[in-house]
N, C-alpha and C positions, 0 to 999 in steps of 0.2 A: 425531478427524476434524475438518476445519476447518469453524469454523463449521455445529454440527453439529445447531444447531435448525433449521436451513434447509433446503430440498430442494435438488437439485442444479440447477434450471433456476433460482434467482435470479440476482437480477443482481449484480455485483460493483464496486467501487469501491478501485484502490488508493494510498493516499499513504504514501509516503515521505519520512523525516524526513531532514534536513543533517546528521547528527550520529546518533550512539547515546543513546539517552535512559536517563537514569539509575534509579536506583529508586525515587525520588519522583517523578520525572518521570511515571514509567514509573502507579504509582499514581493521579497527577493524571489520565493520559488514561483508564486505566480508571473512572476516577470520574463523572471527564465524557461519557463513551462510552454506562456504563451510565444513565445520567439519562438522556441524549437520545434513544437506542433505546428505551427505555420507552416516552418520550412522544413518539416521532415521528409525526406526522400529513402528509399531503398532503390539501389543501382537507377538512379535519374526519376523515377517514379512516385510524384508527391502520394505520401500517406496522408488515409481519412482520418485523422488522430483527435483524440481530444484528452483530458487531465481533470481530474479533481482532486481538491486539497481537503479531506474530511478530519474531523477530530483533532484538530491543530496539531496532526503527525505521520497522518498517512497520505502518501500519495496516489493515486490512480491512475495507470497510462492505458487509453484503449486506444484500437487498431481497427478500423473492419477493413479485414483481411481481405472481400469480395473486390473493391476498389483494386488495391493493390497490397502485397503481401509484404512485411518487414521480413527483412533476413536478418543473419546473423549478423553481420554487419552495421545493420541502421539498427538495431535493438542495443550493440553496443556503444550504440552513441545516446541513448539514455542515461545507461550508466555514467556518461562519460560527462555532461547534463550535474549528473547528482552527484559525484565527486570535485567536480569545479566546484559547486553551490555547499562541499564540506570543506571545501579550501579555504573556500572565503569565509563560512560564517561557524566551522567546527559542528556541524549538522550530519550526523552519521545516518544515512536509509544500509546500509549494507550488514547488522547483525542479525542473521535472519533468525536467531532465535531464541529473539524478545516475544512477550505475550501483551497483546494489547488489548485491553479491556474497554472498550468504545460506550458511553453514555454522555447522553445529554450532547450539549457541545463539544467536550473534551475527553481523551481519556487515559487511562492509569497503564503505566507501563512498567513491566516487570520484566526481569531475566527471571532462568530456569529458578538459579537458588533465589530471590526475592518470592518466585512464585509459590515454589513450595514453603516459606515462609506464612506468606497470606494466607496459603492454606491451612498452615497447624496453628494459626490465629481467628479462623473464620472470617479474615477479608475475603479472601478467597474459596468461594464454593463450587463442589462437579459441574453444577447447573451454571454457573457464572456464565454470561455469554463475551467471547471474547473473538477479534476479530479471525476469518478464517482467509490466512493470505496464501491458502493451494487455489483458489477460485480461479480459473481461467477463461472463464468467460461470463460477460454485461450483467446476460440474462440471470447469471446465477448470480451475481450482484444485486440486482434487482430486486431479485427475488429476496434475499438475505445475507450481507455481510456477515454474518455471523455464527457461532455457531457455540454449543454450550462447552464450556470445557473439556467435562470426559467425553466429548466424540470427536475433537482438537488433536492435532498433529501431537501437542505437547503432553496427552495423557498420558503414556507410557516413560516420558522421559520425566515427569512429576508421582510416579507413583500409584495414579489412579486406575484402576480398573474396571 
């Protein structure tokens, strides 16, 4: 189950990486993931947090918020987390709009113009299921990462109707 020390009403956070990250890569953010959820605090107050690394490119930050609630503050010190960890290894989570198409183990990532490419070549289909990183909360993780293209953030900026 994801993220399965958390209840299903935490809050969620997702970033996605430019690229597939390797297996040191992939090591490095667990390394640094697990340090920082240990010690994560909002104004002195350890948070309930935990991290998943899925698809060798997205990462998962949850909260439950009931424990104690991140501010703005300790939320920017995730970011702050994943721009160290692109210093060191040139690993981008901050173009928020890449399309990530999640299968199997791994998955396929696209910018806007790659995507409409896929699409006028049939890699890319309406139905295609491709990650949906507005999810703000476990439960609707749980439920389904996913969601099919044409009802994606990115169908309007792709053309699809």
């Amino acid at each position: 189950m994801l993220l399965a020390n958390l209840p299903a009403h935490s809050r969620i956070w997702f970033f996605g990486a430019h690229r597939i990250l390797n297996e040191t890569e992939i090591a490095l953010l667990q390394d640094a993931m697990s340090s920082f959820v240990a010690t994560w605090t909002a104004h002195g107050a350890q948070l309930s947090a935990d991290f998943s690394i899925q698809h060798e490119a997205i990462l998962i930050v949850g909260v439950d918020e009931s424990v104690a609630p991140p501010t703005g503050c300790s939320i920017d010190k995730v970011f702050q987390v994943l721009k160290d960890f692109q210093s060191q290894t040139g690993v981008d989570f901050f173009q928020r709009t890449l399309i990530w198409e999640a299968f199997c183990n791994t998955t396929e990532i696209y910018s806007l113009d790659s995507a409409k490419q896929a699409l006028q070549e049939g890699r890319l289909k309406n139905n295609t299921l491709i990650l949906n990183p507005l999810i703000t909360h476990l439960s609707q993780a749980r439920e389904s990462m996913y969601v099919p293209l044409d009802e994606s953030w990115a169908a309007p900026k792709l053309g699809i109707q």
